[in-house]
C-alpha positions in Angstrom: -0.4 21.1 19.1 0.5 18.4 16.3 4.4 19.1 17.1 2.9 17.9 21.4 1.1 15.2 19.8 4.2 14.4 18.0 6.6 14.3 20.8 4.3 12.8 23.1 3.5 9.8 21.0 7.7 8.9 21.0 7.8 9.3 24.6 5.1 7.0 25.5 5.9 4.5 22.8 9.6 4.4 23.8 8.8 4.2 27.8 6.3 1.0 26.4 9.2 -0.9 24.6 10.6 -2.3 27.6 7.9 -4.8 28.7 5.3 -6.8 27.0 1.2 -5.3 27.2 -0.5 -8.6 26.8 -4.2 -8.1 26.6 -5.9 -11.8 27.7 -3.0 -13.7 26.9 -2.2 -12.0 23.7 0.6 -10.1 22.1 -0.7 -6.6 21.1 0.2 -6.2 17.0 -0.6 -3.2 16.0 0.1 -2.1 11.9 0.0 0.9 9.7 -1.8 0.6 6.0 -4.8 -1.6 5.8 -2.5 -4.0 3.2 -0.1 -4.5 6.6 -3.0 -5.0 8.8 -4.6 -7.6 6.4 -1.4 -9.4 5.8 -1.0 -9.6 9.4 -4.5 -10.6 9.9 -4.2 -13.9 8.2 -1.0 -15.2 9.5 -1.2 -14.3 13.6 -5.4 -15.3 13.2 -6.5 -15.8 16.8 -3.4 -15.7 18.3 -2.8 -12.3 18.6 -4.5 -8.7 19.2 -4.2 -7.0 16.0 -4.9 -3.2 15.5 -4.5 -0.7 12.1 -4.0 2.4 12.1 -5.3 3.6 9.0 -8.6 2.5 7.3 -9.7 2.5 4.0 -9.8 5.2 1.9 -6.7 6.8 4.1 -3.4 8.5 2.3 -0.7 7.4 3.9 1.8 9.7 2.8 0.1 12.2 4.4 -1.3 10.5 7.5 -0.7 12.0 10.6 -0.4 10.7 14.1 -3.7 11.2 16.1 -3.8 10.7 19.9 -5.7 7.6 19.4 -2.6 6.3 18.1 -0.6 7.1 21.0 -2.5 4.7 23.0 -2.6 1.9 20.5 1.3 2.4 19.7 2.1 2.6 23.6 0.2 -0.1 24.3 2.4 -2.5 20.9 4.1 -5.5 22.0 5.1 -5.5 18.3 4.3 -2.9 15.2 4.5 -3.5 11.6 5.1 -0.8 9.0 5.7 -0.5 5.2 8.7 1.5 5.9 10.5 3.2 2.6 9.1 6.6 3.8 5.8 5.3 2.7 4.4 6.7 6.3 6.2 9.9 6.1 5.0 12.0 8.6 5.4 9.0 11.1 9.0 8.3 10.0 10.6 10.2 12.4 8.5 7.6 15.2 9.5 4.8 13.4 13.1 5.8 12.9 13.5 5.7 16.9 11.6 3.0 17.6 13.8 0.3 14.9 15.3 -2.5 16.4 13.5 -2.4 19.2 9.6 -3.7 18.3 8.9 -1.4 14.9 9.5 -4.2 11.8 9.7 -2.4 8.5 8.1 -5.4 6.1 9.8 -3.5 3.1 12.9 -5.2 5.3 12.1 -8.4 3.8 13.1 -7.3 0.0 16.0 -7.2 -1.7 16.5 -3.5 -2.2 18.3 -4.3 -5.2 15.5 -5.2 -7.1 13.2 -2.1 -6.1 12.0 1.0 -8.4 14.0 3.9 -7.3 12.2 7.1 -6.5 13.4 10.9 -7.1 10.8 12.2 -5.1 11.8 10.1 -1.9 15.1 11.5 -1.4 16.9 9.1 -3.9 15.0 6.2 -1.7 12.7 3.9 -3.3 9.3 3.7 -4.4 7.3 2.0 -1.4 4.3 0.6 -3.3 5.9 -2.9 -3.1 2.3 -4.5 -1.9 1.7 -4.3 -6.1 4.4 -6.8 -6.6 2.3 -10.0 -5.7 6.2 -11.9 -5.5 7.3 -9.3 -2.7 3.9 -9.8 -0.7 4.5 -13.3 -0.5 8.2 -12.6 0.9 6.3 -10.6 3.0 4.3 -12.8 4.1 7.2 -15.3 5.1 8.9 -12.6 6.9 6.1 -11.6 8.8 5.4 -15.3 9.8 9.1 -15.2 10.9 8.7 -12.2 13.5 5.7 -13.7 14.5 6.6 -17.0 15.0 9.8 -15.8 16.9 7.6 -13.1 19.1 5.4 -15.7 20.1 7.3 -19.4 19.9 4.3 -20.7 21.8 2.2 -20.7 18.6 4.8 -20.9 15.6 3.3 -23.8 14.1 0.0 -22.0 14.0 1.3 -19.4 12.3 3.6 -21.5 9.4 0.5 -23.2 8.8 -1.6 -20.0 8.0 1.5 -18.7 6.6 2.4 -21.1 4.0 -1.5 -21.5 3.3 -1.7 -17.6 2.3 1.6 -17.9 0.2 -0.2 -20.8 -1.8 -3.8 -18.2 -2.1 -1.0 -15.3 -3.6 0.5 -17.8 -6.2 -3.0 -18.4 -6.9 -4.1 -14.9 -7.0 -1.0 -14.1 -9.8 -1.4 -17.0 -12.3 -5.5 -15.6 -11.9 -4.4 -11.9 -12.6 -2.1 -12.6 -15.7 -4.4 -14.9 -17.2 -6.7 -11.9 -17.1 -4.5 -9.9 -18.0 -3.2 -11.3 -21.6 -6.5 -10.8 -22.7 -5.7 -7.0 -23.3 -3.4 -6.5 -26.0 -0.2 -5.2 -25.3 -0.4 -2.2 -27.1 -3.2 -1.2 -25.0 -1.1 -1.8 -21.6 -1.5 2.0 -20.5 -2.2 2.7 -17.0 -2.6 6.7 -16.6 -3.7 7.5 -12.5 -3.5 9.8 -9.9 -0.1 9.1 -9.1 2.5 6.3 -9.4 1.5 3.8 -7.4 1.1 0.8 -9.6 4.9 1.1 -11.0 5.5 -2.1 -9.0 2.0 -3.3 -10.9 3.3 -2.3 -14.4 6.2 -3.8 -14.1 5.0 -7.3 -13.1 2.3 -7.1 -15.5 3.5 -5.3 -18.5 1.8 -1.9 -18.1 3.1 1.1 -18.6 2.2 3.2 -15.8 1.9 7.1 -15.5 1.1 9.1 -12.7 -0.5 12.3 -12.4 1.4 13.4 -9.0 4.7 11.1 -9.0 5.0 8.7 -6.4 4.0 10.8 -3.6 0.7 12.7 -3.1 2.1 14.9 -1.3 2.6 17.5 -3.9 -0.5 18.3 -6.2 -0.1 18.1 -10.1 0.2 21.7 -11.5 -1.0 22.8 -15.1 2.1 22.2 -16.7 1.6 18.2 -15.6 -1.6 18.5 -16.9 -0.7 19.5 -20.0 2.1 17.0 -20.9 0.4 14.1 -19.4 -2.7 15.3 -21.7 -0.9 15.1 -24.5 0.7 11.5 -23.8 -2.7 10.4 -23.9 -3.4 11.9 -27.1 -0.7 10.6 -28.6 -0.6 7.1 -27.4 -4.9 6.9 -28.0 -5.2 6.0 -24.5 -9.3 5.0 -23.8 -9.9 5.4 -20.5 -7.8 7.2 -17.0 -8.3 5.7 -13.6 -9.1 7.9 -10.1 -7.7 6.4 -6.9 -9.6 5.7 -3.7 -7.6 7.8 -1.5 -6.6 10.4 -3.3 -9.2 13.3 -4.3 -10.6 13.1 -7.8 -10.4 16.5 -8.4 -6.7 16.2 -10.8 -7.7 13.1 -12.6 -11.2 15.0 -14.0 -8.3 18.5 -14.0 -6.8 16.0 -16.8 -10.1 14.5 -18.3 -11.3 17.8 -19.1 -8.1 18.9 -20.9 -7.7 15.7 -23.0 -11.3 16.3 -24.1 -10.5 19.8 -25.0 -8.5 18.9 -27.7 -10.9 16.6 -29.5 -9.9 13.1 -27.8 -12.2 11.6 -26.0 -11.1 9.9 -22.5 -13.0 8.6 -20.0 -12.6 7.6 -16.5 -12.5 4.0 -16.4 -13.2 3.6 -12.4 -11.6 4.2 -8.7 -8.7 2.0 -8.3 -7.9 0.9 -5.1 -3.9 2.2 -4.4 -2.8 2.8 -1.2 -5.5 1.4 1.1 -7.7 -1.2 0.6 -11.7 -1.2 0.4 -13.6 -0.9 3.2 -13.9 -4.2 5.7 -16.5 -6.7 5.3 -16.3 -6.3 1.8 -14.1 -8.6 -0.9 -12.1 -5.1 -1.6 -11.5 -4.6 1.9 -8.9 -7.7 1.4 -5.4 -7.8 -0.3 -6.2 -10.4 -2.5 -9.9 -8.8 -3.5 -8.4 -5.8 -4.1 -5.8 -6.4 -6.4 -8.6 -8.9 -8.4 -11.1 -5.7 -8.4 -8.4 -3.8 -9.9 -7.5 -5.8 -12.4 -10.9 -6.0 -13.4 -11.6 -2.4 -13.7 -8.2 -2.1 -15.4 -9.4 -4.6 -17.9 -12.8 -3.6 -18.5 -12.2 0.0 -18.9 -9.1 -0.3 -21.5 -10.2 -3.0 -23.7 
């Protein structure tokens, strides 16, 4: 059934490609990870129909095409993904679908200056939404593919994009300020899984992950075990569960820290691969990665 849902989803989203599905006037945008759909949100505004896929609290390593998606992706005039395998099980989609209306937004970096990644088949590590400097070349790319889909309101969007780029410089002189208030020494970040690599290396952290880079393998007891004992040794105060990835492995590694006479606690839910829930600050890029940051703080000093 998933393999029909599958196959049916390329086939109606290829047949779409060749003509534009306007709805009142508008280009139909639709995106994959909450982070795309905000990003999106603030440059095209009014100006276009937006749709996400995937809400908050949602993997996306493990996210899975539903046929409610088939009639948002058939009915894209243009779709914007994360790309870097972050969507694997809608790679194969997205793979067909390139250079013809899918933009991969990871397009816009310099894949020079990404993390690598063992578990993505020698690829990269597609968190790059953690790297406040590649969300704003994000956000001048995006404005680009925009402002070239729909000419008719380019200035529109260069003004909303170059006002967004000026609330993300703001956003990282705000984050590092907080951020030299924790000692250096104290610049552990220990999570579900890697993440916040992209994070740590902006900010000075170093970062350890329970699962690797992808969730889509749980941690076993050996992982446990080590990562219990890097803790131990390095005094760390406090680990951190993530939104959309179950709890169950962080309080797995709680416990055994504890066990051996250190005492860690779980210094909050950080917000990794989606973003909080809408209508709320957290449900926003720019909330998100200030909530973090906070918790981070709080829970380590």
């Amino acid at each position: 059934m998933k393999k029909t849902i599958l196959t049916l989803l390329i086939a109606l989203v290829l047949l779409g490609c060749k003509n534009k599905k306007q709805t009142n006037g508008k280009l139909n945008v639709v995106t994959t990870t909450s982070m795309i759909t905000d990003l999106v949100k603030n440059i095209g505004g009014e100006h276009i129909n937006l749709q996400g896929l995937m809400g908050s609290g949602v993997d996306p390593h493990l996210y899975k095409a539903s046929e409610g998606d088939v009639t948002k992706l058939s009915s894209a005039d243009i779709i914007f993904y994360n790309g870097l395998h972050l969507e694997g099980k809608l790679v194969e989609v997205f793979e067909k679908m390139k250079n013809i209306k899918t933009i991969a937004i990871s397009d816009a970096i310099d894949k020079n200056t990404l993390i690598g990644s063992e578990y993505f088949a020698s690829n990269y590590d597609p968190h790059i939404w953690f790297n406040v400097d590649y969300w704003i070349q994000a956000t001048a790319f995006v404005t680009q593919k925009l402002s070239e889909a729909i000419p008719e309101h380019k200035d529109a969007f260069q003004t909303n994009g170059a006002n967004y780029i000026k609330q993300l410089e703001s956003l990282k002189t705000k984050l590092t300020a907080k951020i030299e208030t924790l000692p250096k020494e104290q610049r552990i970040l220990v999570t579900a899984h890697d993440a916040f690599n992209y994070f740590g290396k902006s900010f000075g952290f170093e970062v350890v992950g329970l699962q690797g880079i992808s969730t889509a393998t749980e941690a076993g007891v050996q992982d446990v075990q080590k990562l219990s004992s890097f803790i131990i040794e390095k005094k760390v105060k406090s680990i951190f569960i993530e939104s959309s990835v179950p709890k169950r492995t962080i309080e797995a590694l709680q416990a055994a820290v504890n066990s051996k006479g250190h005492n860690v606690t779980i210094g909050g839910s950080l917000y990794s691969d989606a973003l909080g829930n809408s209508g709320i600050i957290e449900g926003t890029y720019i909330g998100m990665f200030e909530y973090n940051v906070n918790t981070i703080i709080n829970a380590l000093k």
